[in-house]
PDB file with one MODEL, atoms N, CA, C and O in Angstrom:
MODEL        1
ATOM      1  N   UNK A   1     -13.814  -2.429  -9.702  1.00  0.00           N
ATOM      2  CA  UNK A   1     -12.815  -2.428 -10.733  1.00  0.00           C
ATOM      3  C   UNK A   1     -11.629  -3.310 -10.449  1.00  0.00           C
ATOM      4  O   UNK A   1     -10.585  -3.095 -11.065  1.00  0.00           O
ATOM      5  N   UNK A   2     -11.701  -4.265  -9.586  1.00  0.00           N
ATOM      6  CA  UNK A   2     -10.515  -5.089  -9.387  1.00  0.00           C
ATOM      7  C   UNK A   2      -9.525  -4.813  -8.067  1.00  0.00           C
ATOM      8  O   UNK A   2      -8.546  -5.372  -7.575  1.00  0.00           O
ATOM      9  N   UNK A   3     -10.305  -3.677  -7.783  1.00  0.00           N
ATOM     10  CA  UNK A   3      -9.292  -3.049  -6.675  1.00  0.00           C
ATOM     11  C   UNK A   3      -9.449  -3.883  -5.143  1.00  0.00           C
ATOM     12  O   UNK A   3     -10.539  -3.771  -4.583  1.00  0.00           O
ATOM     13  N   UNK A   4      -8.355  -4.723  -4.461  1.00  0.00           N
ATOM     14  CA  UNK A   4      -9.016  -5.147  -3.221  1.00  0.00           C
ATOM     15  C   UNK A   4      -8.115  -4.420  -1.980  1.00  0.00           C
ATOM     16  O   UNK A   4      -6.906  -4.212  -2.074  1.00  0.00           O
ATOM     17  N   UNK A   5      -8.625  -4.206  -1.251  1.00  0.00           N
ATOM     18  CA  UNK A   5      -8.305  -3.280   0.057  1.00  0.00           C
ATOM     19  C   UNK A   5      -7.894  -4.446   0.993  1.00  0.00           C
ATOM     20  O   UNK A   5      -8.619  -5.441   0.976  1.00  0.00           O
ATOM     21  N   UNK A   6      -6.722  -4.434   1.876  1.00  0.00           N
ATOM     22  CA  UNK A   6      -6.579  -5.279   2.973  1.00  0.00           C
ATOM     23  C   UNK A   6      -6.056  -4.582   4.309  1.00  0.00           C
ATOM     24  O   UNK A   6      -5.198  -3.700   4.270  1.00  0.00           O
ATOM     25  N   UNK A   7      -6.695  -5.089   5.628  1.00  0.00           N
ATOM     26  CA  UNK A   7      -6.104  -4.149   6.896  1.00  0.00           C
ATOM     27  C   UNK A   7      -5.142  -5.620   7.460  1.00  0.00           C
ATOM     28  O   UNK A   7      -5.478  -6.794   7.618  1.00  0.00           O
ATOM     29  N   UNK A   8      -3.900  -4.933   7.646  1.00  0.00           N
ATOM     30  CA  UNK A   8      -3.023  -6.165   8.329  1.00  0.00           C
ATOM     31  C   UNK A   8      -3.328  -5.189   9.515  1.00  0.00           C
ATOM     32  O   UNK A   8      -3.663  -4.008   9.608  1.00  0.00           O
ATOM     33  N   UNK A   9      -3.026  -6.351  10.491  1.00  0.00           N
ATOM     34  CA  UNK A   9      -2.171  -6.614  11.522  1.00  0.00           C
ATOM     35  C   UNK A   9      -0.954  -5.984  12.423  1.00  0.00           C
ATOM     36  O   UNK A   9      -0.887  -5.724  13.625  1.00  0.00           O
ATOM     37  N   UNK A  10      -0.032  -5.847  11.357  1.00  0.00           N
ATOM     38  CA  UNK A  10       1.202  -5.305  11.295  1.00  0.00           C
ATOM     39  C   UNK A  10       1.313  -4.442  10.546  1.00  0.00           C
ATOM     40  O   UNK A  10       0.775  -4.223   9.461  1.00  0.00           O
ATOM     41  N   UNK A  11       2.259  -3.752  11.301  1.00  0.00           N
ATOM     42  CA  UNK A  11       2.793  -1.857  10.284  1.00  0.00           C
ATOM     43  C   UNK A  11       2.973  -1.848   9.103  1.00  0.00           C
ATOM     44  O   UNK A  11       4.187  -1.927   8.915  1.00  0.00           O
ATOM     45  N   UNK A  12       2.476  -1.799   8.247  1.00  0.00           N
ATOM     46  CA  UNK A  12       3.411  -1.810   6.870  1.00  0.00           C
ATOM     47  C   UNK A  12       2.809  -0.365   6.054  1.00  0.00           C
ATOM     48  O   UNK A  12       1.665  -0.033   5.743  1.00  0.00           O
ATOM     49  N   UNK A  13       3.737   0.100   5.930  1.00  0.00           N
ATOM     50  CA  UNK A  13       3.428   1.405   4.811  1.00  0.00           C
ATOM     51  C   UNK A  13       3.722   1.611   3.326  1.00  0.00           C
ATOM     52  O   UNK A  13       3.625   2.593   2.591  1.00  0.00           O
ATOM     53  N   UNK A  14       4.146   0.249   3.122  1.00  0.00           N
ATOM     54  CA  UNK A  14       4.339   0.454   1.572  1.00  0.00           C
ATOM     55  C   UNK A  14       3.533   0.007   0.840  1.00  0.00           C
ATOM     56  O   UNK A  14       2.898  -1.037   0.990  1.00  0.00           O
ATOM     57  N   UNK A  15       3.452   1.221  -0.553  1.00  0.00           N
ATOM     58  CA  UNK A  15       1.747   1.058  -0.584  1.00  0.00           C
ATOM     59  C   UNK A  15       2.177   0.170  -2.149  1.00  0.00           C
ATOM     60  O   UNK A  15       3.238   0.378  -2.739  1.00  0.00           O
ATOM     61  N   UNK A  16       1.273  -0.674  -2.557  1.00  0.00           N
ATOM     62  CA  UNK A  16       1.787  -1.420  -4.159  1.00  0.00           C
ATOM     63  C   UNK A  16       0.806  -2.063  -4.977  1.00  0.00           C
ATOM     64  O   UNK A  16      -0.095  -2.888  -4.832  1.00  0.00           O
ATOM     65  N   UNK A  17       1.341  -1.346  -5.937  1.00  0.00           N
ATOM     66  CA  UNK A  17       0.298  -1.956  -7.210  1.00  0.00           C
ATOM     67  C   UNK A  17       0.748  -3.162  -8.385  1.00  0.00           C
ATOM     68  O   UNK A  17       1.840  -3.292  -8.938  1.00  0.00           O
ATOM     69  N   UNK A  18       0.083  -3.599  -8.472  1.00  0.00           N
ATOM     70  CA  UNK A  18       0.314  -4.810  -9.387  1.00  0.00           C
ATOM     71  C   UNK A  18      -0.582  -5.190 -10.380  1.00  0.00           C
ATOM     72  O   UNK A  18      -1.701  -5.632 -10.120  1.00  0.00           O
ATOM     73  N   UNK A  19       0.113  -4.951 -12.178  1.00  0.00           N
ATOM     74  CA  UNK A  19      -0.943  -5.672 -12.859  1.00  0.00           C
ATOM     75  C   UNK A  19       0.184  -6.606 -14.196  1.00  0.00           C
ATOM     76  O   UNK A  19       1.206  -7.259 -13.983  1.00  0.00           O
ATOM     77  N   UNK A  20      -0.405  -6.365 -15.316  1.00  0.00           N
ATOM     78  CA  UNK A  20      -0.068  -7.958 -16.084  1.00  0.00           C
ATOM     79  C   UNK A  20       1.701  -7.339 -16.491  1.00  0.00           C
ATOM     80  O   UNK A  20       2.741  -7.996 -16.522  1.00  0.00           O
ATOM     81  N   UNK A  21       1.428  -5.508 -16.824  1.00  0.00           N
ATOM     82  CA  UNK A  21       2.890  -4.973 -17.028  1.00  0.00           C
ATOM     83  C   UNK A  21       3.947  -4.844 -16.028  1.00  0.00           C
ATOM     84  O   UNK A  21       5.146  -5.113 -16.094  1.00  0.00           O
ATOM     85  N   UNK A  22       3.000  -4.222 -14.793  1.00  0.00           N
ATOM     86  CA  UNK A  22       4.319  -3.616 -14.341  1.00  0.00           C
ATOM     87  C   UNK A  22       3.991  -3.779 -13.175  1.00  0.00           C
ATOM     88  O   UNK A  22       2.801  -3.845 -12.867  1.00  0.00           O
ATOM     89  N   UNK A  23       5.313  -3.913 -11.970  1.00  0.00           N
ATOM     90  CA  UNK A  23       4.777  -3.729 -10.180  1.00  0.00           C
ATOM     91  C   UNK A  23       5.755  -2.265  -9.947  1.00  0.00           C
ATOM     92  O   UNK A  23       6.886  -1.934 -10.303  1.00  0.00           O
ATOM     93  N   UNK A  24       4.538  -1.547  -9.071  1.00  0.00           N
ATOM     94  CA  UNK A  24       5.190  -0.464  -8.538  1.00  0.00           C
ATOM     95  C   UNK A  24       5.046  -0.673  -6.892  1.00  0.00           C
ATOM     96  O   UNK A  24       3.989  -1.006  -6.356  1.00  0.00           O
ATOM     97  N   UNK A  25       6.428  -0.392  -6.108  1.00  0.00           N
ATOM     98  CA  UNK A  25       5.936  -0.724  -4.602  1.00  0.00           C
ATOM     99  C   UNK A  25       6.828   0.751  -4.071  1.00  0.00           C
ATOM    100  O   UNK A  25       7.479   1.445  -4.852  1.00  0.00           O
ATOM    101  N   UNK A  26       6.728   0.945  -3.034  1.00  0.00           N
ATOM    102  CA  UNK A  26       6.848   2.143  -1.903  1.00  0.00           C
ATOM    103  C   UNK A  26       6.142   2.948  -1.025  1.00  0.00           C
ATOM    104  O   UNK A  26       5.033   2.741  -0.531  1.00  0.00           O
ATOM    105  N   UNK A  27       6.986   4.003  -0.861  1.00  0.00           N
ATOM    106  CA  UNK A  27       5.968   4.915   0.051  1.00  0.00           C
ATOM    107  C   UNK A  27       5.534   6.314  -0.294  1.00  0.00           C
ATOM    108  O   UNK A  27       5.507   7.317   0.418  1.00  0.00           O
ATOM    109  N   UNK A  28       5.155   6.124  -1.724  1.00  0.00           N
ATOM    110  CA  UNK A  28       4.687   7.781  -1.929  1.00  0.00           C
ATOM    111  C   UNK A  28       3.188   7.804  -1.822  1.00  0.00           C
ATOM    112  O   UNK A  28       2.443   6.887  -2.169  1.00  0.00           O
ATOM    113  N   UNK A  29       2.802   9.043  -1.263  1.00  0.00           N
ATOM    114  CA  UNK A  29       1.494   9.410  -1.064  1.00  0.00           C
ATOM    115  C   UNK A  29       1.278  10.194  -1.854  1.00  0.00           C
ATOM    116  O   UNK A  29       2.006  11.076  -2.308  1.00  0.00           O
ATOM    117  N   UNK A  30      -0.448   9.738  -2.226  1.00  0.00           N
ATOM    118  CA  UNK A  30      -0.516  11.331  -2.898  1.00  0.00           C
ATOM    119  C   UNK A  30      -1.517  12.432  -2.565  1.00  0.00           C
ATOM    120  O   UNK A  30      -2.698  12.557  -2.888  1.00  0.00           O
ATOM    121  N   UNK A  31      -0.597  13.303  -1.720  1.00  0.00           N
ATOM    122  CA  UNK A  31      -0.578  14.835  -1.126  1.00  0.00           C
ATOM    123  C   UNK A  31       0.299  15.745  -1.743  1.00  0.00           C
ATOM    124  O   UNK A  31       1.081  15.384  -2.622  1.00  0.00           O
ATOM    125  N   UNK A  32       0.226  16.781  -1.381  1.00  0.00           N
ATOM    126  CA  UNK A  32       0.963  17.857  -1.712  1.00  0.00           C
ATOM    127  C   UNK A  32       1.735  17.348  -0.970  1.00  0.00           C
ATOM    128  O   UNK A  32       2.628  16.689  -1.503  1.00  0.00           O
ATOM    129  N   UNK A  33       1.711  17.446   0.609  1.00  0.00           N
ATOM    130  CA  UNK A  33       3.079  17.468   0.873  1.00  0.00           C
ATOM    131  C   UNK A  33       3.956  16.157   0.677  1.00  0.00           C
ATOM    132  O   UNK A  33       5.162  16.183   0.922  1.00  0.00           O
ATOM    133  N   UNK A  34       3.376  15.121   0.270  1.00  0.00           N
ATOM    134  CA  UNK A  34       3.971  14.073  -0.140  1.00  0.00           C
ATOM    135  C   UNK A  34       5.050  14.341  -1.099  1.00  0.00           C
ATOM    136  O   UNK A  34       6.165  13.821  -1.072  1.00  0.00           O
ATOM    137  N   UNK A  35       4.393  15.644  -2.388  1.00  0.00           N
ATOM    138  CA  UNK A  35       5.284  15.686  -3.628  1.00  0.00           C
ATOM    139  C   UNK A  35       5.923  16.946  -3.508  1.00  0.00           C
ATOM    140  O   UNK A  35       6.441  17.350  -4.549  1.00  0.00           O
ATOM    141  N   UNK A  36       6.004  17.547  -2.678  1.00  0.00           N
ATOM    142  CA  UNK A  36       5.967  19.307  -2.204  1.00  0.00           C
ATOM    143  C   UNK A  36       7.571  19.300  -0.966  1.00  0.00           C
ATOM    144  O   UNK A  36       8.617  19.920  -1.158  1.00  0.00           O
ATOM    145  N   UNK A  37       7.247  18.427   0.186  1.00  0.00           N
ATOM    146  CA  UNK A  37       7.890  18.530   1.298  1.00  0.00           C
ATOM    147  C   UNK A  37       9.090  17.448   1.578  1.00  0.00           C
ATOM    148  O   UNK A  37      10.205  17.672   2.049  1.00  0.00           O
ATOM    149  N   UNK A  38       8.439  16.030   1.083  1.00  0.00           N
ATOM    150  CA  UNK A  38       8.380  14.755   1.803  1.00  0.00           C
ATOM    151  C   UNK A  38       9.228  14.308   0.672  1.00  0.00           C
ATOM    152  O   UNK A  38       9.082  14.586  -0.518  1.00  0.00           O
ATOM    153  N   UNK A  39      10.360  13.393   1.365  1.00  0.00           N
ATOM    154  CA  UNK A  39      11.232  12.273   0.438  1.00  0.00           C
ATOM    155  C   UNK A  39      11.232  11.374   0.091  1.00  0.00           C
ATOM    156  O   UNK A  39      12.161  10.579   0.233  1.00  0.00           O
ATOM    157  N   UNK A  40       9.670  11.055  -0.789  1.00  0.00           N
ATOM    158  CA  UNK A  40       9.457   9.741  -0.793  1.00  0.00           C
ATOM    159  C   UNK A  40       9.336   8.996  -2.223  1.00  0.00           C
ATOM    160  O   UNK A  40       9.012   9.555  -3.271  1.00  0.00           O
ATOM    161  N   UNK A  41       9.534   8.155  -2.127  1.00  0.00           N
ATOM    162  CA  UNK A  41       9.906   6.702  -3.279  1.00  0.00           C
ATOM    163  C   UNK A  41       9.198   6.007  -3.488  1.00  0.00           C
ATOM    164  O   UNK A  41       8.575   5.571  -2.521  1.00  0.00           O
ATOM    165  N   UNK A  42       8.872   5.497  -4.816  1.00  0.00           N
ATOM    166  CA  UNK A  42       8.542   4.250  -5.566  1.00  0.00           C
ATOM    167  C   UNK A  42       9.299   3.738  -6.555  1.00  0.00           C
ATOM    168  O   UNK A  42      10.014   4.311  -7.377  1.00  0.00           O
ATOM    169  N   UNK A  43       9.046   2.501  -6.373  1.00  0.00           N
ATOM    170  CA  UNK A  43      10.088   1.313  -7.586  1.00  0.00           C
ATOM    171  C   UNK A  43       9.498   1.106  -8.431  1.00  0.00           C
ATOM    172  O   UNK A  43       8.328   0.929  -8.093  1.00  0.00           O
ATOM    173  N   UNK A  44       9.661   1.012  -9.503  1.00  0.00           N
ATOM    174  CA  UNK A  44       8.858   0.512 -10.748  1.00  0.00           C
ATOM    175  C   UNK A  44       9.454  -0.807 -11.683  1.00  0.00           C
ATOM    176  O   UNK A  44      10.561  -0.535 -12.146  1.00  0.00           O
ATOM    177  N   UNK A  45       9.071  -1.864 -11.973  1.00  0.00           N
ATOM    178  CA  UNK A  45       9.699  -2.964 -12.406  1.00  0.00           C
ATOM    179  C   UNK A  45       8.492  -3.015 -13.521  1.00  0.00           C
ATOM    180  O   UNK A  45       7.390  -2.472 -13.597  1.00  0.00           O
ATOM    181  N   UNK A  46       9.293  -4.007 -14.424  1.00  0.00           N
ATOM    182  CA  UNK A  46       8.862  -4.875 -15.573  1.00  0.00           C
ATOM    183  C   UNK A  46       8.366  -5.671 -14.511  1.00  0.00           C
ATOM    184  O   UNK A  46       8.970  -5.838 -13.451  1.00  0.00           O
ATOM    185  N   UNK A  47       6.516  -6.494 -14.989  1.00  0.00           N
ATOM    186  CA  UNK A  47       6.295  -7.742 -13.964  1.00  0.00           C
ATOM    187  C   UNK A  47       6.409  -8.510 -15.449  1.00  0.00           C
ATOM    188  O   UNK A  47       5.591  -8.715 -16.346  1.00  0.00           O
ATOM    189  N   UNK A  48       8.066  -8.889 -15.237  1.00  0.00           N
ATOM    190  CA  UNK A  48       8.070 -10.518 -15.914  1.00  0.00           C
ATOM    191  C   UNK A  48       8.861 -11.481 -14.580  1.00  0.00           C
ATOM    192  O   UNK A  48       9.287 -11.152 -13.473  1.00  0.00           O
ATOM    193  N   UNK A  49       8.799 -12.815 -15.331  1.00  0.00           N
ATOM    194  CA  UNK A  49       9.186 -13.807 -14.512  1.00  0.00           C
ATOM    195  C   UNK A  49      10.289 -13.655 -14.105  1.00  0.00           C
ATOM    196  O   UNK A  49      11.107 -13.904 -14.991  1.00  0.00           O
ATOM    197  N   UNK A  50      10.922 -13.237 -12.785  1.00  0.00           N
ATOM    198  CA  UNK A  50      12.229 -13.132 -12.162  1.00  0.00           C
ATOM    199  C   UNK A  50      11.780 -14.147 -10.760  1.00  0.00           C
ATOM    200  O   UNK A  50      10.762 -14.802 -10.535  1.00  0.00           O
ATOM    201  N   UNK A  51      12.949 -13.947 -10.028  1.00  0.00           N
ATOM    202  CA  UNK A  51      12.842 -14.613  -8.691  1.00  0.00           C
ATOM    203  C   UNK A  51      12.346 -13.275  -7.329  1.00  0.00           C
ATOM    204  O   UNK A  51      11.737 -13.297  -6.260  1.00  0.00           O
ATOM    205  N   UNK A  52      12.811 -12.581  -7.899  1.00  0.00           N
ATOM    206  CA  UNK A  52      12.264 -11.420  -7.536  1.00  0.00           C
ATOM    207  C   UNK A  52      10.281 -11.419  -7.394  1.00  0.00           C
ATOM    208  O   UNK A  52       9.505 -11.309  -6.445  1.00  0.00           O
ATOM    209  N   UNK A  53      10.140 -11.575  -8.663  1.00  0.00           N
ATOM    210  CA  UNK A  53       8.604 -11.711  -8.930  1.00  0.00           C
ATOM    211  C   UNK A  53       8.044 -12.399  -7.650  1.00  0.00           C
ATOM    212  O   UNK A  53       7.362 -12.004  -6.705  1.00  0.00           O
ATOM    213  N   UNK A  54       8.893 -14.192  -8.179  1.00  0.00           N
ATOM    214  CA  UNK A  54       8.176 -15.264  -7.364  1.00  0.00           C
ATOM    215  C   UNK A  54       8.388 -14.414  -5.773  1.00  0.00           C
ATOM    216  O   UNK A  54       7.398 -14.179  -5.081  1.00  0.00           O
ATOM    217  N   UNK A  55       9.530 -14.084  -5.409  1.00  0.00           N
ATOM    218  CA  UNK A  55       9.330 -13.941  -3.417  1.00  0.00           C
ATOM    219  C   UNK A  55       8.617 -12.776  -2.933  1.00  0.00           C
ATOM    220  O   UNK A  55       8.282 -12.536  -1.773  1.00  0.00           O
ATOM    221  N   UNK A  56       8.398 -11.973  -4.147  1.00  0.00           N
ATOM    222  CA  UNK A  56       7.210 -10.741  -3.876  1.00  0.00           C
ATOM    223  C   UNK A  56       6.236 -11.370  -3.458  1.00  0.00           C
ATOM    224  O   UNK A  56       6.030 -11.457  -2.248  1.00  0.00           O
ATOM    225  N   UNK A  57       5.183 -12.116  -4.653  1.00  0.00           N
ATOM    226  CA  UNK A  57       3.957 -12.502  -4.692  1.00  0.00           C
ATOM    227  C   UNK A  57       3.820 -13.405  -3.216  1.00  0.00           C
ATOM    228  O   UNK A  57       2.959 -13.368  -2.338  1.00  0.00           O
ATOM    229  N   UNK A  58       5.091 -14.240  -3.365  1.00  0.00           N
ATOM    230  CA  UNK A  58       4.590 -15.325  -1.873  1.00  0.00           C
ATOM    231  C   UNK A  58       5.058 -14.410  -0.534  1.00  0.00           C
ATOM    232  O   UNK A  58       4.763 -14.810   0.593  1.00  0.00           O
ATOM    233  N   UNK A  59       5.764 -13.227  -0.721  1.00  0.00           N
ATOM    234  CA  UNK A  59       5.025 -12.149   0.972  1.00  0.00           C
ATOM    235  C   UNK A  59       3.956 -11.960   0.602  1.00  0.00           C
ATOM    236  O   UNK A  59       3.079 -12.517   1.262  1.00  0.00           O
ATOM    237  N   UNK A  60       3.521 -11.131  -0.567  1.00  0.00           N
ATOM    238  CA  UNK A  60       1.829 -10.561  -0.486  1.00  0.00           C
ATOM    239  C   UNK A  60       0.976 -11.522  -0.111  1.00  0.00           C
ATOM    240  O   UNK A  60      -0.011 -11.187   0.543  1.00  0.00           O
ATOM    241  N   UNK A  61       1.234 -13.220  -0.530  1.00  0.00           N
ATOM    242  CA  UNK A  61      -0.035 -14.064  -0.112  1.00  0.00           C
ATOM    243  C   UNK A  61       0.381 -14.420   1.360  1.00  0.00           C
ATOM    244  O   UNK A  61      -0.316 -15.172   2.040  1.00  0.00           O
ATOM    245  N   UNK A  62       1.453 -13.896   1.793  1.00  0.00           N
ATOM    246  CA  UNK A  62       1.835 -14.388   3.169  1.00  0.00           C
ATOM    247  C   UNK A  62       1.048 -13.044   4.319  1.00  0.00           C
ATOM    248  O   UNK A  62       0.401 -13.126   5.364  1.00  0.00           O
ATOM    249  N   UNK A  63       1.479 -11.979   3.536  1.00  0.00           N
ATOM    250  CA  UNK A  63       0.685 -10.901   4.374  1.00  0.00           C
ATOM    251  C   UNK A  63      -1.072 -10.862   4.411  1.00  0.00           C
ATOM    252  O   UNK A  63      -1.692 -10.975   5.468  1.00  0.00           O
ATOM    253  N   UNK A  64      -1.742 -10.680   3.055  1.00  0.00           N
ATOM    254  CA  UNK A  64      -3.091 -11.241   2.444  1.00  0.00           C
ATOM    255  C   UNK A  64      -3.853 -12.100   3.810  1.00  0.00           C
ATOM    256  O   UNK A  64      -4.792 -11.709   4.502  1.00  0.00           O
ATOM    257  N   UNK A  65      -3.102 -13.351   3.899  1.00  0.00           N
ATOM    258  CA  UNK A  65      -3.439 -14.788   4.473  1.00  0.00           C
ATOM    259  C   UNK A  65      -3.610 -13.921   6.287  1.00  0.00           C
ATOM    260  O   UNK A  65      -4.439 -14.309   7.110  1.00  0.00           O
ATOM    261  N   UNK A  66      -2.746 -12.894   6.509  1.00  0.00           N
ATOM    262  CA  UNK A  66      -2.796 -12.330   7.553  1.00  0.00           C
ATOM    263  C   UNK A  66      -3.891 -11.106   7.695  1.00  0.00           C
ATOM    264  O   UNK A  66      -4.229 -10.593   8.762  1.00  0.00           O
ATOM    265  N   UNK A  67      -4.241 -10.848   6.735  1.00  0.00           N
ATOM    266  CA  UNK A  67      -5.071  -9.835   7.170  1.00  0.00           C
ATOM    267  C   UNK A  67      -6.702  -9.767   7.215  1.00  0.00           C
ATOM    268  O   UNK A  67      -7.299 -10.804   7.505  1.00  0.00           O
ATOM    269  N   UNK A  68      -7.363  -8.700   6.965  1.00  0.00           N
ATOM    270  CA  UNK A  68      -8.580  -8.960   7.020  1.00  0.00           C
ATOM    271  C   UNK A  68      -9.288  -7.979   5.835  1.00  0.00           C
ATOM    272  O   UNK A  68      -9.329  -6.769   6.055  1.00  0.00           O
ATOM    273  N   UNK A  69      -9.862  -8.537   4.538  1.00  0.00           N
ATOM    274  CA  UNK A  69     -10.200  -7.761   3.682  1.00  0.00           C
ATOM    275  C   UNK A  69     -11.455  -6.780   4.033  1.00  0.00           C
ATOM    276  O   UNK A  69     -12.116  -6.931   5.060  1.00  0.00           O
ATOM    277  N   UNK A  70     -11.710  -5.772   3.083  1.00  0.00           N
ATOM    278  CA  UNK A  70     -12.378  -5.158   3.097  1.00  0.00           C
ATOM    279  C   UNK A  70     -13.049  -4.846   2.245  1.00  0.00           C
ATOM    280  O   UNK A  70     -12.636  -4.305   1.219  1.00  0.00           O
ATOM    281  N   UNK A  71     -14.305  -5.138   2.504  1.00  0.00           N
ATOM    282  CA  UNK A  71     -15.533  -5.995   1.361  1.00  0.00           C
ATOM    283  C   UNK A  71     -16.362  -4.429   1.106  1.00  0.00           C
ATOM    284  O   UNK A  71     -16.588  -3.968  -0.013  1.00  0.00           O
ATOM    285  N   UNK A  72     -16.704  -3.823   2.293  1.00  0.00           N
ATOM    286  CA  UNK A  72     -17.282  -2.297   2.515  1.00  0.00           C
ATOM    287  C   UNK A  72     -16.703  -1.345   3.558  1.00  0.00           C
ATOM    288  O   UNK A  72     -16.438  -1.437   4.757  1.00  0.00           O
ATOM    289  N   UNK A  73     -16.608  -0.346   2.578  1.00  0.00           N
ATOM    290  CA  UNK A  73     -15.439   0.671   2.999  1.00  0.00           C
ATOM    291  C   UNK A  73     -16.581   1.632   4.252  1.00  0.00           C
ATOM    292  O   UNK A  73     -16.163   2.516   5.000  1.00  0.00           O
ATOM    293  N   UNK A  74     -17.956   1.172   4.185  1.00  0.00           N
ATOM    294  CA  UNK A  74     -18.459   2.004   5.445  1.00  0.00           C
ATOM    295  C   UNK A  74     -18.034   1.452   6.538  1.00  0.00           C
ATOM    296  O   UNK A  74     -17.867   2.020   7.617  1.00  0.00           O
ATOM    297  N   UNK A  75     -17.792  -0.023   6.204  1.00  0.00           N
ATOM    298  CA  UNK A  75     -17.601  -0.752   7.887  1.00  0.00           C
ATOM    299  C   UNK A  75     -16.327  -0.092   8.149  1.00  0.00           C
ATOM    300  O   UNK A  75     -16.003  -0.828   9.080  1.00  0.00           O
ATOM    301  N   UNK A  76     -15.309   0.764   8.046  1.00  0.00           N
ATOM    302  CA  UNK A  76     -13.786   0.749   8.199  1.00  0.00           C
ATOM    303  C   UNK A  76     -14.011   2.311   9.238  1.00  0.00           C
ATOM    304  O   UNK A  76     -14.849   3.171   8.968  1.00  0.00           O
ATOM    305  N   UNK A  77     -13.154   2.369  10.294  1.00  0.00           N
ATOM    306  CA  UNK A  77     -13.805   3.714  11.132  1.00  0.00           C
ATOM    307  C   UNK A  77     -12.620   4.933  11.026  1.00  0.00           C
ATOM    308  O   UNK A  77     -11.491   4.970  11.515  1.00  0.00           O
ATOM    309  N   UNK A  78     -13.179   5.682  10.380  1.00  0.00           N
ATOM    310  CA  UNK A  78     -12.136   6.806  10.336  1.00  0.00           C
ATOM    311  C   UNK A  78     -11.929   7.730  11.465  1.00  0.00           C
ATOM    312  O   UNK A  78     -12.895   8.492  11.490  1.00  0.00           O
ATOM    313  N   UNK A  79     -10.992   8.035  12.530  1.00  0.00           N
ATOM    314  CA  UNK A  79     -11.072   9.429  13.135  1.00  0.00           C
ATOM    315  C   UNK A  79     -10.610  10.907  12.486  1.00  0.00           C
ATOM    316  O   UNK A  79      -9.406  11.127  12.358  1.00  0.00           O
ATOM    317  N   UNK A  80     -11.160  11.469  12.259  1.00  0.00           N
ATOM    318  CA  UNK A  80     -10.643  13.078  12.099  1.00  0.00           C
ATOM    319  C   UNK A  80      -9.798  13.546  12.925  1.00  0.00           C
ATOM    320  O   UNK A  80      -8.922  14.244  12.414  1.00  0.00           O
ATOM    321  N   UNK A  81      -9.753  13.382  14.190  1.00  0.00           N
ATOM    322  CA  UNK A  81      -9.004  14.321  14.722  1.00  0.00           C
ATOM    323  C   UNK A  81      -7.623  13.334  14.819  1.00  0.00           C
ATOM    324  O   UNK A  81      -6.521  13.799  14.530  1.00  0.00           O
ATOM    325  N   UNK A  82      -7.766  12.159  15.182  1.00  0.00           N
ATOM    326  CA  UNK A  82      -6.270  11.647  14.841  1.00  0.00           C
ATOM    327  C   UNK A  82      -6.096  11.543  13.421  1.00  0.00           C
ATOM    328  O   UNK A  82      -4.901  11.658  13.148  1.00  0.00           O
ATOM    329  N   UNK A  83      -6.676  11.404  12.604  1.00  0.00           N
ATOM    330  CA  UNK A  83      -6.096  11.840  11.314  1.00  0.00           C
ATOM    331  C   UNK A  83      -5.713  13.307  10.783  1.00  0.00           C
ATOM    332  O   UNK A  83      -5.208  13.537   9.684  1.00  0.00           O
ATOM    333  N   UNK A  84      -5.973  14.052  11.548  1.00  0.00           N
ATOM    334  CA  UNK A  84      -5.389  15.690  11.624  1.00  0.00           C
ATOM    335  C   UNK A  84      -4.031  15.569  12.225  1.00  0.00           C
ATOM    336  O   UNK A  84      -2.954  15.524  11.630  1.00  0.00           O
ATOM    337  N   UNK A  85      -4.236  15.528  13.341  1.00  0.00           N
ATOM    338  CA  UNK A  85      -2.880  15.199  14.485  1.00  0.00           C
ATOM    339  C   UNK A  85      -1.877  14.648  13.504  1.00  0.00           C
ATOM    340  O   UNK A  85      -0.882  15.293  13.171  1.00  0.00           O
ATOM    341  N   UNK A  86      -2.242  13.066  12.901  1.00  0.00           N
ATOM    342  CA  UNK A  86      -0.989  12.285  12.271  1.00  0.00           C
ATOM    343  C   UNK A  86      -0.795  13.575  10.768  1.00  0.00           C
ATOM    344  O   UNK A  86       0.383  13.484  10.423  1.00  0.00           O
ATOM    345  N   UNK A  87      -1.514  14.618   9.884  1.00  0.00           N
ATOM    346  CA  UNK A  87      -1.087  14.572   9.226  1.00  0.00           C
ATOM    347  C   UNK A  87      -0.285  15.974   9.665  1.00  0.00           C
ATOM    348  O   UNK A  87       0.827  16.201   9.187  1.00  0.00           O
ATOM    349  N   UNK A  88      -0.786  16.705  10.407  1.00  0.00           N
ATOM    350  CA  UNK A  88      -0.302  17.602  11.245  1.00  0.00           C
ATOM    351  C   UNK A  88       1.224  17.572  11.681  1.00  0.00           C
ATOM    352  O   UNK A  88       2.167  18.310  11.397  1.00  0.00           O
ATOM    353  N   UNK A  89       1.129  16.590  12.373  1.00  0.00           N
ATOM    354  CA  UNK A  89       2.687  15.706  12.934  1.00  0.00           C
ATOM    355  C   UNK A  89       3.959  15.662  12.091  1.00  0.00           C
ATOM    356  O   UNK A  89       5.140  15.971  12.248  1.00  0.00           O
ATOM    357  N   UNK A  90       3.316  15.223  11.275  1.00  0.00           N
ATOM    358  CA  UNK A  90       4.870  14.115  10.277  1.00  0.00           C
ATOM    359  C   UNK A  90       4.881  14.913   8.762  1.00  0.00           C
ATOM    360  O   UNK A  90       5.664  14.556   7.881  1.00  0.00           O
TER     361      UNK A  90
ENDMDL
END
């Protein structure tokens, strides 16, 4: 459906969507405790032509150019128990 997955390199947790209306970028998850516990944010913009627009798009192709897509989501390795721990944790 258009959707492309990328693993950087580098930390980044803000998660963002982009189509012909609108860009939404931040860090909300969606969990309970994301919407339940946790103080977290997203931006929502008009995607028209600002300068804003243009220096978004050229990080995403700057980050993109850095990472490594993901064509099949079997190749990608999940742990359970550190993914317990991290959601356990924070």
């Amino acid at each position: 459906g258009g959707i492309e997955v990328y693993f950087s390199p580098k930390m980044l947790h803000t998660k963002l969507v982009v189509n012909d209306c609108m860009i939404s970028f931040g860090s909300t998850n969606i969990t309970k405790k994301a919407f339940g516990q946790l103080d977290e944010l997203n931006l929502f913009l008009e995607n028209t032509e600002s300068d804003f627009k243009s220096t978004l798009y050229k990080s995403i192709a700057d980050d993109i150019g850095e990472s490594q897509r993901i064509s099949d989501y079997k190749k990608v390795r999940y742990n359970r128990i550190l993914a317990f721990l991290e959601g356990f944790l924070v």
